[in-house]
PDB file of N, H, CA, C and O in Angstrom:
ATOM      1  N   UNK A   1       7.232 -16.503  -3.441  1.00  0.00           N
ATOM      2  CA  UNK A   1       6.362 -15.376  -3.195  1.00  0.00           C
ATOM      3  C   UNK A   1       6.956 -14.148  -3.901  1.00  0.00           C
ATOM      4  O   UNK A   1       8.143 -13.823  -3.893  1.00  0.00           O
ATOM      5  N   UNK A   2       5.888 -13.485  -4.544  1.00  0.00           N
ATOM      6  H   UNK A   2       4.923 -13.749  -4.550  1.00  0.00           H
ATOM      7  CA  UNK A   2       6.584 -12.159  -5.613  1.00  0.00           C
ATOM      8  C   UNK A   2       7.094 -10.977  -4.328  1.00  0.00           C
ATOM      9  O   UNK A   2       7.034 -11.130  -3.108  1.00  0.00           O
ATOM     10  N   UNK A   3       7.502 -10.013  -4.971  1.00  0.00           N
ATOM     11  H   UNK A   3       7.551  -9.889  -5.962  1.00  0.00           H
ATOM     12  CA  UNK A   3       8.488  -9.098  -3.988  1.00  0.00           C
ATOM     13  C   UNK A   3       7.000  -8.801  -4.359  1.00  0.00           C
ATOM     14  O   UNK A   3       6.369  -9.464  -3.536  1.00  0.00           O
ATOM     15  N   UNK A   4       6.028  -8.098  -5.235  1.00  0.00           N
ATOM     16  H   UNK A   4       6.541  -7.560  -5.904  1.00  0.00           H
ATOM     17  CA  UNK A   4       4.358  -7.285  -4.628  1.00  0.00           C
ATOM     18  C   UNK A   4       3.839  -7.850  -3.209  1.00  0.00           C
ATOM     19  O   UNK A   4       3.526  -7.294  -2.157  1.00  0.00           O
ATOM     20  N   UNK A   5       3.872  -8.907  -3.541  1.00  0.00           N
ATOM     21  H   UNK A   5       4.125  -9.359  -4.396  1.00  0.00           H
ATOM     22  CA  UNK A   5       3.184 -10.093  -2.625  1.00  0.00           C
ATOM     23  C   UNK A   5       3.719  -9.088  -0.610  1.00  0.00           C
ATOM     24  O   UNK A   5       3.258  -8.313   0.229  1.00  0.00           O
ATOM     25  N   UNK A   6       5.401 -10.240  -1.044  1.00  0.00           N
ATOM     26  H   UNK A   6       5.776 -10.869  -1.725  1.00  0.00           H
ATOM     27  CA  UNK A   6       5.903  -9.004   0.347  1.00  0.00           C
ATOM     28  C   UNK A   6       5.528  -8.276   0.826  1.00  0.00           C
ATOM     29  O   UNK A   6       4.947  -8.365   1.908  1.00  0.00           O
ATOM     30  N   UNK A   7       5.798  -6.899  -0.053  1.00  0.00           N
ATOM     31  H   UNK A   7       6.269  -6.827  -0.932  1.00  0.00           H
ATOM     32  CA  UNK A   7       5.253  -5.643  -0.072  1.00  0.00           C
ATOM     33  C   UNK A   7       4.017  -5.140   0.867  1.00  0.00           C
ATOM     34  O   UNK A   7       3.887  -4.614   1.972  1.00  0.00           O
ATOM     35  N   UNK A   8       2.990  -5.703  -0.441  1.00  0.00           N
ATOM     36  H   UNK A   8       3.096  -6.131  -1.339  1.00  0.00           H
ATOM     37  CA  UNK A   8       1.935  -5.994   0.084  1.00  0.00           C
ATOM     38  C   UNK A   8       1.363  -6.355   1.167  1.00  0.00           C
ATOM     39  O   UNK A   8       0.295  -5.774   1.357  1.00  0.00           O
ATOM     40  N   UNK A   9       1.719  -7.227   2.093  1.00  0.00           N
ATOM     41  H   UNK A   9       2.587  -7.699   1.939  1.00  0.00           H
ATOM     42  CA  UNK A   9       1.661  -7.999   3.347  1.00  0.00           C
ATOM     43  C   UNK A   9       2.241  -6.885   4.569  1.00  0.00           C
ATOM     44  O   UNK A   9       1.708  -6.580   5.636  1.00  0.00           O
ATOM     45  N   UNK A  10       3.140  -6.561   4.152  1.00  0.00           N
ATOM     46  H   UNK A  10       3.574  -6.809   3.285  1.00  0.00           H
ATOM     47  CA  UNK A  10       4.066  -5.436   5.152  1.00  0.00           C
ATOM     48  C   UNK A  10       3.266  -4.170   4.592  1.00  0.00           C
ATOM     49  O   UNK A  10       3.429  -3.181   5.307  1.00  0.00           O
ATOM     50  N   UNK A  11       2.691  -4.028   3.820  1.00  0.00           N
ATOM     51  H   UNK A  11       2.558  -4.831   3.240  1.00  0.00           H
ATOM     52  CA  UNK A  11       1.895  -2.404   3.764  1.00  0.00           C
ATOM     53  C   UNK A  11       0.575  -2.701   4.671  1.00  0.00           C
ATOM     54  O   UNK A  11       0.290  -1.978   5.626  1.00  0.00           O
ATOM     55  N   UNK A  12      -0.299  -3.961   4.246  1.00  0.00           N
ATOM     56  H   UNK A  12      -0.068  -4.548   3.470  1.00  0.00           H
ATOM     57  CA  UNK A  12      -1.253  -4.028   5.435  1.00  0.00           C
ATOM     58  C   UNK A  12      -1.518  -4.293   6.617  1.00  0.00           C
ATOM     59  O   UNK A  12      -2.626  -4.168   7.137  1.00  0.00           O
ATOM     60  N   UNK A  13       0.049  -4.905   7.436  1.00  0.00           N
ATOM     61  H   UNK A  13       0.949  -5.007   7.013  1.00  0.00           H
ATOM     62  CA  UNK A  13       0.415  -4.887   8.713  1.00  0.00           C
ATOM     63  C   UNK A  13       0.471  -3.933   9.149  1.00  0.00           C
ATOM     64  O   UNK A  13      -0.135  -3.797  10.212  1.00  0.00           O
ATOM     65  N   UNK A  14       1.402  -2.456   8.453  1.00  0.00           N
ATOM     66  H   UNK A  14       1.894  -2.567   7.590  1.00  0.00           H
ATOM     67  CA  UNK A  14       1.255  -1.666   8.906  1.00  0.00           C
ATOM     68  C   UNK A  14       0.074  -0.052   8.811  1.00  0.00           C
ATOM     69  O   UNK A  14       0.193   1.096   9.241  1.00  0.00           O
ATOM     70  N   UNK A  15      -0.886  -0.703   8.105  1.00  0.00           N
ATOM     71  H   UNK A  15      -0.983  -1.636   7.756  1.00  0.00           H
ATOM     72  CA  UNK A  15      -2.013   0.271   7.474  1.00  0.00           C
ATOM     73  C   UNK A  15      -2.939  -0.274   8.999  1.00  0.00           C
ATOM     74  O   UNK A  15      -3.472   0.627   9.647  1.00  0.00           O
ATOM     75  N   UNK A  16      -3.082  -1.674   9.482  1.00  0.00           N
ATOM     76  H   UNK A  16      -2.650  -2.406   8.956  1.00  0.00           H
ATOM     77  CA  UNK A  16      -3.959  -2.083  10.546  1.00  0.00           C
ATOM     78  C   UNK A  16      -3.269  -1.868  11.608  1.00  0.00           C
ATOM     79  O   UNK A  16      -3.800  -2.139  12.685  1.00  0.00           O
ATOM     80  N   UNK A  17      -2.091  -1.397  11.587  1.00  0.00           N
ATOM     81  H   UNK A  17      -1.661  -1.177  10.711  1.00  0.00           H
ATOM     82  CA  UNK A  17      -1.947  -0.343  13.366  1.00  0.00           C
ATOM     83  C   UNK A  17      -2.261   0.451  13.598  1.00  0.00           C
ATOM     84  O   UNK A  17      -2.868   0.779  14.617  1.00  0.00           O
ATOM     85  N   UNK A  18      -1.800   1.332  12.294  1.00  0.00           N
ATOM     86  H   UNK A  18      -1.306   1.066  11.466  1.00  0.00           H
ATOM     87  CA  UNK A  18      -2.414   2.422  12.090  1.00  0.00           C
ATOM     88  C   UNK A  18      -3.772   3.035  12.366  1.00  0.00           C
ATOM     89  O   UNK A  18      -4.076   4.031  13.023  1.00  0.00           O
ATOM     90  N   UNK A  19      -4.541   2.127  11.652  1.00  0.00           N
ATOM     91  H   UNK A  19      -4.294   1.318  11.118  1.00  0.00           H
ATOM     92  CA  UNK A  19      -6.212   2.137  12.004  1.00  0.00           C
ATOM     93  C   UNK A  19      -6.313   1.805  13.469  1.00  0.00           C
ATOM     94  O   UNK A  19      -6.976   2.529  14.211  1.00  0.00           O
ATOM     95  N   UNK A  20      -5.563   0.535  14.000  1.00  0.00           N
ATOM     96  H   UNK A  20      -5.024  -0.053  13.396  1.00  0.00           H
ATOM     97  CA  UNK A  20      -5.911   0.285  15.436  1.00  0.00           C
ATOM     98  C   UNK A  20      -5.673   1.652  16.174  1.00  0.00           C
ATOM     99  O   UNK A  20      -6.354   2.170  17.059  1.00  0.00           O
ATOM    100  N   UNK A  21      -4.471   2.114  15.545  1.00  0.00           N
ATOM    101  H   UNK A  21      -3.917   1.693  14.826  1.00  0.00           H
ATOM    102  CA  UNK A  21      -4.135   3.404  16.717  1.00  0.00           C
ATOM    103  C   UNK A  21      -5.606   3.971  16.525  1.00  0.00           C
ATOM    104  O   UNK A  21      -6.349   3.898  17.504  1.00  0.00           O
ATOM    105  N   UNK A  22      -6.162   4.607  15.188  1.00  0.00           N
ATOM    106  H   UNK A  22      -5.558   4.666  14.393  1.00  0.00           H
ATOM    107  CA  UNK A  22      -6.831   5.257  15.177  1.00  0.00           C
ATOM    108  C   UNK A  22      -8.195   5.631  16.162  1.00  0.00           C
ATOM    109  O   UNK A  22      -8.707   6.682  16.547  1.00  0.00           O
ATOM    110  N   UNK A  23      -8.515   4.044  16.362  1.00  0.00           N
ATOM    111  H   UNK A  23      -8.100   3.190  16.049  1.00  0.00           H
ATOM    112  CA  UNK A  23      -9.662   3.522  16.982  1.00  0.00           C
ATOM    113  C   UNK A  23      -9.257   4.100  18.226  1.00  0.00           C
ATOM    114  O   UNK A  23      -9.936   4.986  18.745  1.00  0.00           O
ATOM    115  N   UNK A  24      -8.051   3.607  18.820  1.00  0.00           N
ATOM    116  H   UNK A  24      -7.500   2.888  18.398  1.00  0.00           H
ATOM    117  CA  UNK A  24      -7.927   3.673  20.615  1.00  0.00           C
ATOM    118  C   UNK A  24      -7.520   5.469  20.795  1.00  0.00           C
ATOM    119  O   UNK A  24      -7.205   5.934  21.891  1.00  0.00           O
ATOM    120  N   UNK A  25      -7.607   6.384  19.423  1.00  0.00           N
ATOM    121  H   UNK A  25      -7.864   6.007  18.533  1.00  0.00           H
ATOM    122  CA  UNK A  25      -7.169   7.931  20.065  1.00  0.00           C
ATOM    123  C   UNK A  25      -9.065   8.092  19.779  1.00  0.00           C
ATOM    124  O   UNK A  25      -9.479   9.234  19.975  1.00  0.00           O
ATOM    125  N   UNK A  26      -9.626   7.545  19.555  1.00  0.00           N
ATOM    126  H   UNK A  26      -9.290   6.616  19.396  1.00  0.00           H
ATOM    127  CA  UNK A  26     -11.290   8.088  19.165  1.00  0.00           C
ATOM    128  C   UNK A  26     -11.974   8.751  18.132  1.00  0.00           C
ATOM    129  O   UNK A  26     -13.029   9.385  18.149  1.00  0.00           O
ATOM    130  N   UNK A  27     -10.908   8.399  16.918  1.00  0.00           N
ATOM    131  H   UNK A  27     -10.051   7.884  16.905  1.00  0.00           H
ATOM    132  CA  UNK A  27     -11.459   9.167  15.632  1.00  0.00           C
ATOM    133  C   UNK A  27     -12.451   8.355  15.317  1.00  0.00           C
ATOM    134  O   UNK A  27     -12.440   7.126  15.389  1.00  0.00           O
ATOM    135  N   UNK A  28     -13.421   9.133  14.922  1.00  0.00           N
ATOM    136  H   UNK A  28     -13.430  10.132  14.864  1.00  0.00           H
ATOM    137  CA  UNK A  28     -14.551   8.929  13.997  1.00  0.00           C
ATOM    138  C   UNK A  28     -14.708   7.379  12.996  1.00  0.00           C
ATOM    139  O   UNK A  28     -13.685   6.996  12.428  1.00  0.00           O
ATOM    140  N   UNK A  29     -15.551   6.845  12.889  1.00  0.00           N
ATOM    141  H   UNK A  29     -16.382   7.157  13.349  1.00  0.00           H
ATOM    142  CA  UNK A  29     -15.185   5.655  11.730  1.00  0.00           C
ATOM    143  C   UNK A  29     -15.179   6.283  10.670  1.00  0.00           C
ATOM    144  O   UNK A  29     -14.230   6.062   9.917  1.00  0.00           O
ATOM    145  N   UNK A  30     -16.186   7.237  10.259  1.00  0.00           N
ATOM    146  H   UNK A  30     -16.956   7.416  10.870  1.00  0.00           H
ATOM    147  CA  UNK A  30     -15.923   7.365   9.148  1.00  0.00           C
ATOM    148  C   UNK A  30     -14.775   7.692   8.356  1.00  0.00           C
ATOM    149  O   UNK A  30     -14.655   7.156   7.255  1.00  0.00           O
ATOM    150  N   UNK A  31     -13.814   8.598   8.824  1.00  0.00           N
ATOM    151  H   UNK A  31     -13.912   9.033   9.719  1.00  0.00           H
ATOM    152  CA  UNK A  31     -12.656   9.052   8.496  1.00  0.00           C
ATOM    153  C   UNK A  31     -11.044   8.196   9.027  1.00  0.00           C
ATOM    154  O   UNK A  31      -9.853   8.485   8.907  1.00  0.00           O
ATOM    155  N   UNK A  32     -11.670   7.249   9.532  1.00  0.00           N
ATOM    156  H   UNK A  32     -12.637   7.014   9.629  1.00  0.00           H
ATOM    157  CA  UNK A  32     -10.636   6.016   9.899  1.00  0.00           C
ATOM    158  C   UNK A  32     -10.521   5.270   8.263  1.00  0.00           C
ATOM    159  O   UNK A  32      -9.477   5.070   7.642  1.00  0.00           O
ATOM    160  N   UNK A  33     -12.036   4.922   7.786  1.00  0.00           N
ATOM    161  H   UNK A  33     -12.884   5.085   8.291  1.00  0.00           H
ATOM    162  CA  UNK A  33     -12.496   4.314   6.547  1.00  0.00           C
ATOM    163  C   UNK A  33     -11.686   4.872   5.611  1.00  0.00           C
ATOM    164  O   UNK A  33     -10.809   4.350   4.922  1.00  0.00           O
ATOM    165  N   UNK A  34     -12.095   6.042   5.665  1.00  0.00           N
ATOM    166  H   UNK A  34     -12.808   6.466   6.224  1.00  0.00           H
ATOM    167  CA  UNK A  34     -11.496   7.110   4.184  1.00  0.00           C
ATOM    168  C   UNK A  34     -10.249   7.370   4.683  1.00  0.00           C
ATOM    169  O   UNK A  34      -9.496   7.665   3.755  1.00  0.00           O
ATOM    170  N   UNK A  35      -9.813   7.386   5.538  1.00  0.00           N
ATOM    171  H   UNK A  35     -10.425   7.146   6.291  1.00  0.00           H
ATOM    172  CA  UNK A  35      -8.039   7.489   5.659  1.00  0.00           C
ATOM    173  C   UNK A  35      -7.668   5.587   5.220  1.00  0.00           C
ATOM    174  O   UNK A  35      -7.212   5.485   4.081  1.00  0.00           O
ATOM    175  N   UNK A  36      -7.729   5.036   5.525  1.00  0.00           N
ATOM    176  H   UNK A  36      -8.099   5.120   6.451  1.00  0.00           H
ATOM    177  CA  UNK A  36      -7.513   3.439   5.297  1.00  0.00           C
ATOM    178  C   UNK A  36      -7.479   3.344   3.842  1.00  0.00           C
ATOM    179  O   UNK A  36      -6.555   2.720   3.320  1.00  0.00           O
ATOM    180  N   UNK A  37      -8.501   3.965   3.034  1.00  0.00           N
ATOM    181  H   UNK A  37      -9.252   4.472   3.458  1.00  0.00           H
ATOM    182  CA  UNK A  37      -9.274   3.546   1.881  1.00  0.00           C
ATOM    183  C   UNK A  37      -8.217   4.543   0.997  1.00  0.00           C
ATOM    184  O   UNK A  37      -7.725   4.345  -0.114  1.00  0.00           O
ATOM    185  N   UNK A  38      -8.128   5.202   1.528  1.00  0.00           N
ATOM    186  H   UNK A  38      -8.528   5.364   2.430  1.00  0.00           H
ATOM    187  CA  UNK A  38      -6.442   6.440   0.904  1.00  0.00           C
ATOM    188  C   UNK A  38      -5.333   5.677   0.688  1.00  0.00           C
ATOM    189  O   UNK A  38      -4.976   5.156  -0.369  1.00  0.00           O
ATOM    190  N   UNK A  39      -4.696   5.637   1.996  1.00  0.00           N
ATOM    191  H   UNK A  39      -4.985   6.059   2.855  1.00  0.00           H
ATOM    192  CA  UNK A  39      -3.618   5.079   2.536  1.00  0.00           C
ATOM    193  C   UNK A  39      -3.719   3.270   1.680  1.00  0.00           C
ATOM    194  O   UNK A  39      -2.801   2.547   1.292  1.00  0.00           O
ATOM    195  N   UNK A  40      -4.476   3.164   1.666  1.00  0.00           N
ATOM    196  H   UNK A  40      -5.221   3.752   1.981  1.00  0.00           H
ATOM    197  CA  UNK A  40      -4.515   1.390   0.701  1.00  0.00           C
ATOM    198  C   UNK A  40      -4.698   1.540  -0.663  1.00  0.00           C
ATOM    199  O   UNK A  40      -4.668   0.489  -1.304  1.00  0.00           O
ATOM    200  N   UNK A  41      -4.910   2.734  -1.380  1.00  0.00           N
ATOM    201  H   UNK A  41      -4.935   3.587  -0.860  1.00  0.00           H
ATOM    202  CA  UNK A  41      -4.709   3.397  -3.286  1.00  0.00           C
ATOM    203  C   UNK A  41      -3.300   3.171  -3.168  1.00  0.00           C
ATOM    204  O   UNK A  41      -2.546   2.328  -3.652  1.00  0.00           O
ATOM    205  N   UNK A  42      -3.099   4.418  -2.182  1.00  0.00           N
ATOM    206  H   UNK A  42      -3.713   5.103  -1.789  1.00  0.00           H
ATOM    207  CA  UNK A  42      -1.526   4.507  -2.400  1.00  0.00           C
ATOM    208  C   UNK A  42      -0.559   3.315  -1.854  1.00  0.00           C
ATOM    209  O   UNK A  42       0.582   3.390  -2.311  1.00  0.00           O
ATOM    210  N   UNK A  43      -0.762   2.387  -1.091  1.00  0.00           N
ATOM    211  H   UNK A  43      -1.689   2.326  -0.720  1.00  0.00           H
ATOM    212  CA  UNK A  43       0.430   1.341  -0.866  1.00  0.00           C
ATOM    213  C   UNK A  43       0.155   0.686  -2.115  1.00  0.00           C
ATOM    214  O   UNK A  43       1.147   0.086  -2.529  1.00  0.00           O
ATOM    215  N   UNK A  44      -1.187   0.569  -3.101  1.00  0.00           N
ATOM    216  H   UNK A  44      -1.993   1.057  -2.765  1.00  0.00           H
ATOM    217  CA  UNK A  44      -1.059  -0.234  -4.178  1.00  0.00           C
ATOM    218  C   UNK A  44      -0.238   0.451  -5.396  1.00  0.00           C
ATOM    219  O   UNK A  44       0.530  -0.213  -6.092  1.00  0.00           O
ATOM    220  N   UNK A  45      -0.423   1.580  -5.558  1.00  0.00           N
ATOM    221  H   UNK A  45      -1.048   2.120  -4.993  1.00  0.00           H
ATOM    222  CA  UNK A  45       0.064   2.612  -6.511  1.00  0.00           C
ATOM    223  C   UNK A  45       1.352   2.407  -6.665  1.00  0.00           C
ATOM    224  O   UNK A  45       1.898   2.208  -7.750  1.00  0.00           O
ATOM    225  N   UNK A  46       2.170   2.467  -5.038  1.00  0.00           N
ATOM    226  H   UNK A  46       1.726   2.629  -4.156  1.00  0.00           H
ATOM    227  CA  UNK A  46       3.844   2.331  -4.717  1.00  0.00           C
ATOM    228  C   UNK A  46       4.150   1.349  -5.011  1.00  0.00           C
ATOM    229  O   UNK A  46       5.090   1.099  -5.765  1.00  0.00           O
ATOM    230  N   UNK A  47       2.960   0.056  -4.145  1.00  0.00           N
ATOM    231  H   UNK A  47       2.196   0.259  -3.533  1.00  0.00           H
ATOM    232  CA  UNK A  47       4.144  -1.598  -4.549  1.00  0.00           C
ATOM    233  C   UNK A  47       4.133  -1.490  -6.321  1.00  0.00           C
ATOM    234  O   UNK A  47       5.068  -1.882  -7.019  1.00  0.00           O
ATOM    235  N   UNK A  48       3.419  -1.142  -6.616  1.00  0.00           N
ATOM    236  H   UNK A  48       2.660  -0.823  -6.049  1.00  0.00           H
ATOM    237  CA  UNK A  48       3.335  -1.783  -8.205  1.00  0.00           C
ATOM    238  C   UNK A  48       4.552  -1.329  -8.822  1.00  0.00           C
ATOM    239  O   UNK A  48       5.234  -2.098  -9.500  1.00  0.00           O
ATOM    240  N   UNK A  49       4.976   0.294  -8.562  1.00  0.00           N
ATOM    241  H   UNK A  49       4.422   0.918  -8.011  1.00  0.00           H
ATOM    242  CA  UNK A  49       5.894   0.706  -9.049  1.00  0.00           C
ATOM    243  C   UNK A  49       6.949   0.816  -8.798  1.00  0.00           C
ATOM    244  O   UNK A  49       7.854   1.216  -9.530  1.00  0.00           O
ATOM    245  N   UNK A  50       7.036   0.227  -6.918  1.00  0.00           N
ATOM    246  H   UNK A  50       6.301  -0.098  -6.323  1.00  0.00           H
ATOM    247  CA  UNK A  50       8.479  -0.368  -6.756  1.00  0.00           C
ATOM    248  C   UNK A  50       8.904  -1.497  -7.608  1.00  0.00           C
ATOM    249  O   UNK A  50      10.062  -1.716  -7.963  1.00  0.00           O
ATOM    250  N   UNK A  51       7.504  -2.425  -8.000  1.00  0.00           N
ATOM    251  H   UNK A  51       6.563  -2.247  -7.711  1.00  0.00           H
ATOM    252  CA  UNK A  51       8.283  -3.416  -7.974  1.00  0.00           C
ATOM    253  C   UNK A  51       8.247  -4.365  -9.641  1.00  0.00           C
ATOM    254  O   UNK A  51       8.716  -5.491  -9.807  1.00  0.00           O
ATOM    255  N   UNK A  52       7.659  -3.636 -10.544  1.00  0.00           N
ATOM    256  H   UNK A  52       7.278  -2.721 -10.409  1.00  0.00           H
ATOM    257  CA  UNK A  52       7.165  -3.447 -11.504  1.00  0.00           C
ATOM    258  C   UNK A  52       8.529  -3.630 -12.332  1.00  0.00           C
ATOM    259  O   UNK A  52       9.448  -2.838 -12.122  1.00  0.00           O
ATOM    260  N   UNK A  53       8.687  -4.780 -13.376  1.00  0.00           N
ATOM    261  H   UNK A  53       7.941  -5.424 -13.546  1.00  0.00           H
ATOM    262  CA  UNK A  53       9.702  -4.916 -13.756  1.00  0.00           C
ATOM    263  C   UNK A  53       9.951  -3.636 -15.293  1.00  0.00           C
ATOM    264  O   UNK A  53       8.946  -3.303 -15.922  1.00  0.00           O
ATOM    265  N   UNK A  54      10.925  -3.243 -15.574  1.00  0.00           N
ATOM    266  H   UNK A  54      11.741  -3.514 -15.063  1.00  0.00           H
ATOM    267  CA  UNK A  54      11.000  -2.140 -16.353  1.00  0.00           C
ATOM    268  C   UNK A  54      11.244  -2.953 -17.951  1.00  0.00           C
ATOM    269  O   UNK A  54      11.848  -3.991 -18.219  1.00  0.00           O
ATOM    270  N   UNK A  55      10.407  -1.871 -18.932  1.00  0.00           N
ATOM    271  H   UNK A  55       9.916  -1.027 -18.714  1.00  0.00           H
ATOM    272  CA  UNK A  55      10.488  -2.513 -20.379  1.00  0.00           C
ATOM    273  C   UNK A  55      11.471  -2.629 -20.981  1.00  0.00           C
ATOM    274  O   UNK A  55      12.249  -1.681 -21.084  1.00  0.00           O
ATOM    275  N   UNK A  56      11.734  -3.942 -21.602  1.00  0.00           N
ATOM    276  H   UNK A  56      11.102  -4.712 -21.518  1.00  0.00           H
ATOM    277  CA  UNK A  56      13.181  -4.160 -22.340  1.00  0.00           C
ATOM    278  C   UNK A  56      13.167  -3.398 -23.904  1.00  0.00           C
ATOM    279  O   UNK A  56      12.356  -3.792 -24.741  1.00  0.00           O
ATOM    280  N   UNK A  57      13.763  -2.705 -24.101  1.00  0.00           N
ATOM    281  H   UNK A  57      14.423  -2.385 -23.421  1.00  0.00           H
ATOM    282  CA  UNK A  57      14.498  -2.017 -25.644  1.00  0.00           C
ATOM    283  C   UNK A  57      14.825  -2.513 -26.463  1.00  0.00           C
ATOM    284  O   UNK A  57      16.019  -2.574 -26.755  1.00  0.00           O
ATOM    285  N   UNK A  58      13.389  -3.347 -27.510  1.00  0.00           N
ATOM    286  H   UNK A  58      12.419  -3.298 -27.273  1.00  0.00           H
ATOM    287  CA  UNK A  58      13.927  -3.726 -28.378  1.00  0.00           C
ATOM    288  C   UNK A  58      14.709  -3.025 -29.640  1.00  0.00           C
ATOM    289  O   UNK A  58      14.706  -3.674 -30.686  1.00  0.00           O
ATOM    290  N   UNK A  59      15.282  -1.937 -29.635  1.00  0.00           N
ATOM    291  H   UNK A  59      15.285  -1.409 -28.785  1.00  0.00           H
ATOM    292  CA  UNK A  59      15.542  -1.136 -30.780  1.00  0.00           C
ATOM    293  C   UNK A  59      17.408  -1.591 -30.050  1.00  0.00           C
ATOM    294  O   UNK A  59      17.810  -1.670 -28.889  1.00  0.00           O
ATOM    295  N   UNK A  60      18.030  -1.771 -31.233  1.00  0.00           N
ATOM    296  H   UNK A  60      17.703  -1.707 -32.176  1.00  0.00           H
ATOM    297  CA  UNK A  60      19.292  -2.761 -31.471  1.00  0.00           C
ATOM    298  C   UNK A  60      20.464  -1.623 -31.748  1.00  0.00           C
ATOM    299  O   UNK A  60      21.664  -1.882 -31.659  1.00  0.00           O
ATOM    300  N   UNK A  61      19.932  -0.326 -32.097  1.00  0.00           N
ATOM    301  H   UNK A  61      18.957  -0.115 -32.169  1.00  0.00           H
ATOM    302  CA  UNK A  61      21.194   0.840 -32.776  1.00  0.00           C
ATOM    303  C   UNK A  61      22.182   0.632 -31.690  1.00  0.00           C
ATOM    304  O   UNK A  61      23.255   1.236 -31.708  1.00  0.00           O
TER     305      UNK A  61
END
C-alpha cells in the first residue's frame, strides 16, 4: 500500500468525525458539505506533497 494510499485513509477517518461532530452540534448541511468539500482539496493537495517523490538531477557538473 503507497504511503498516499495511508495518508489518504487517515485523512478521511478523520474528515468523517469531523463532519459527524458537525451533524450532532446542528450545523447546517449545507456548510457541513462545503466545509468537507474544503477540508478534502486540501488533505489531497497535502498527501500529494507529503508524499510526492522529489525530481532526480540529471545535470552531472
Amino acid at each position: 500500500m503507497s504511503t498516499f494510499v495511508i495518508y489518504a485513509i487517515g485523512y478521511l477517518i478523520l474528515l468523517a468525525g469531523l463532519i459527524y461532530g458537525a451533524v450532532l452540534l446542528g450545523i447546517a448541511t449545507q456548510w457541513i458539505i462545503v466545509g468537507g468539500l474544503v477540508m478534502l482539496g486540501l488533505g489531497i493537495a497535502m498527501g500529494v506533497g507529503k508524499t510526492r517523490t522529489k525530481d532526480v538531477s540529471t545535470d552531472q557538473h
